[in-house]
N, C-alpha and C positions, 0 to 999 in steps of 0.2 A: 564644496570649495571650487573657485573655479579654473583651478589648476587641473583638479581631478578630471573637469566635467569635461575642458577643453582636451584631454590627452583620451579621456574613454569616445570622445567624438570622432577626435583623430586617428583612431584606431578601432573606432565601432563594427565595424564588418567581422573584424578577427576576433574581439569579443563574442559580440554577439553568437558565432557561430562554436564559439567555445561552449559559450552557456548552453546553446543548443546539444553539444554534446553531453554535457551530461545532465538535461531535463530529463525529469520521471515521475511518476505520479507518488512515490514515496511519500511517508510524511514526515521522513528525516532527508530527505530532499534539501538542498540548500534556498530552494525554493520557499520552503513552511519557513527555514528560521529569517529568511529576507521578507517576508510577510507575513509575520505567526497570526495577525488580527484579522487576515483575509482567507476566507472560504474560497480558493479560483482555483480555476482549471489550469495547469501550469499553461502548458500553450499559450493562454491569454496574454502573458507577460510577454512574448515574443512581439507582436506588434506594438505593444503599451512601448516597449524599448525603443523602438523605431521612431515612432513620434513626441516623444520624450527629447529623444537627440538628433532629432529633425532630419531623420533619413529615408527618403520615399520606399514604407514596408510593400505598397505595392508593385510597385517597379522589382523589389525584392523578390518577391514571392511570381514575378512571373519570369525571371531568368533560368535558366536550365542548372546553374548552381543553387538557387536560391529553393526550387521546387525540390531539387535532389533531397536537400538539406531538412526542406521540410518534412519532406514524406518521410527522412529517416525521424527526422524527431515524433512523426504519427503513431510510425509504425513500435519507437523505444517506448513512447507512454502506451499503448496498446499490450505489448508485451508484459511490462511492469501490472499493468491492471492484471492482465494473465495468473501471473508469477506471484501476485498475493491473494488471490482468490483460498489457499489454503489459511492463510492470516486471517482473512475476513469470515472462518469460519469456527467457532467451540467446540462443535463435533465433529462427527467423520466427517468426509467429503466420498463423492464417489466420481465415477466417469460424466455421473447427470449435471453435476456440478459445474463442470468443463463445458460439457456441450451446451448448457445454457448459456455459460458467458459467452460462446461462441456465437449463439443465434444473437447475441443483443453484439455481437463485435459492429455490423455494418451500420446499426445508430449512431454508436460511440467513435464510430470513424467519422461520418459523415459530420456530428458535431466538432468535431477535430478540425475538419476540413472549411468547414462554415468562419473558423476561428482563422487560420491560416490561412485561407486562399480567399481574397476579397473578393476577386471578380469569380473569374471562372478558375474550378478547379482541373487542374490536369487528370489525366486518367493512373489513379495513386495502382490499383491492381496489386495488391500489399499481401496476397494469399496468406494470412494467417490461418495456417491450418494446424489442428489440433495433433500432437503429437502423442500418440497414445502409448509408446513404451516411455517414453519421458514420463508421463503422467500418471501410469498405472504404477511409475517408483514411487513417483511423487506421494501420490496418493498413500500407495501401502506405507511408506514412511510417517506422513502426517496424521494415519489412521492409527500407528503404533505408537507412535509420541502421545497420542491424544489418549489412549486405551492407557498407558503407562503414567498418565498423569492425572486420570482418572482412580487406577489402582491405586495410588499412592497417597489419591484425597480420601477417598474408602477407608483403606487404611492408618489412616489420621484419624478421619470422624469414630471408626471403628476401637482404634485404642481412648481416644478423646471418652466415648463413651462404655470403655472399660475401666478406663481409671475411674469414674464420672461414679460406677458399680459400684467400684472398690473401696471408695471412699466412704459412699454411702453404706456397704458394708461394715467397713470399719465402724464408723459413728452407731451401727444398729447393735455393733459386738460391746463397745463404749459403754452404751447404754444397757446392754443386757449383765456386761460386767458389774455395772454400777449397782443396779439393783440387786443383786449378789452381795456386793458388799453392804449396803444400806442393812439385811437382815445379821448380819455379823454382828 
């Protein structure tokens, strides 16, 4: 509509820096359900918006707000990736888990940055570093969830295939009653 389009124009910077606040790599992100048929990298949409409603993203991206802004949206999807690495796992996880995502964090920026900074990127210095009493909760937590919903599929398959017995006992008694009766 172009009432719409003219007022989110007129007001695009404080949008836009909204939306920035709360991008994240989630997949209940309001991002997935404004694009569910698109595979992207959130970030991506931050430029797309810019030129979309005709506002110089680079000009954007080289202001001391506009970099501030970006580097926190790097450093919030960074994080978020962090923070589901338990989600993206069926079994345990351990500390190795962590440290890998860590060694692959400076691709995953620098792709961030390739996305975000057209020309040259500022110096982001984003220290994400690994917080090991946070993680070592983390972990024992989603190790004991995991253990306890293991236990409880065990014991499912476990009664599953005791009734599974039971039944087939019965039917064996059925039939051995039966024949009992047949010489009567």
């Amino acid at each position: 509509a172009p009432l719409t389009f003219g007022f989110i124009k007129e007001h695009f910077i404080e949008i836009i820096e909204s939306i920035m606040g709360v991008i994240d790599e989630n997949e209940n992100s309001m991002f997935r359900k404004l694009m569910p048929y698109k595979k992207i990298n959130k970030a991506e949409i931050i430029p797309t918006l810019f030129k979309i409603y005709q506002y110089d993203y680079e000009e954007y991206a080289e202001s001391k707000n506009g970099q501030n802004k970006l580097k926190w949206v790097i450093r919030r999807i960074l994080k978020t990736r962090e923070n589901n690495i338990p989600s993206k796992s069926t079994f345990t996880i351990s500390m190795k888990d962590v440290e890998d995502f860590h060694k692959n964090l400076p691709s995953m920026q620098n792709r961030l940055e390739v996305i975000l900074f057209p020309k040259e990127c500022p110096n982001l210095d984003l220290k994400i570093k690994i917080d090991e009493i946070y993680w070592e909760k983390k972990i024992s937590e989603h190790n004991k969830i995991r253990e306890s919903l293991m236990m409880v599929a065990m014991k499912s398959k476990a009664m599953s295939i005791a009734k599974s017995i039971f039944n087939e006992n019965k039917e064996i008694e059925k039939d051995i009653d039966d024949l009992f009766r047949r010489d009567k």
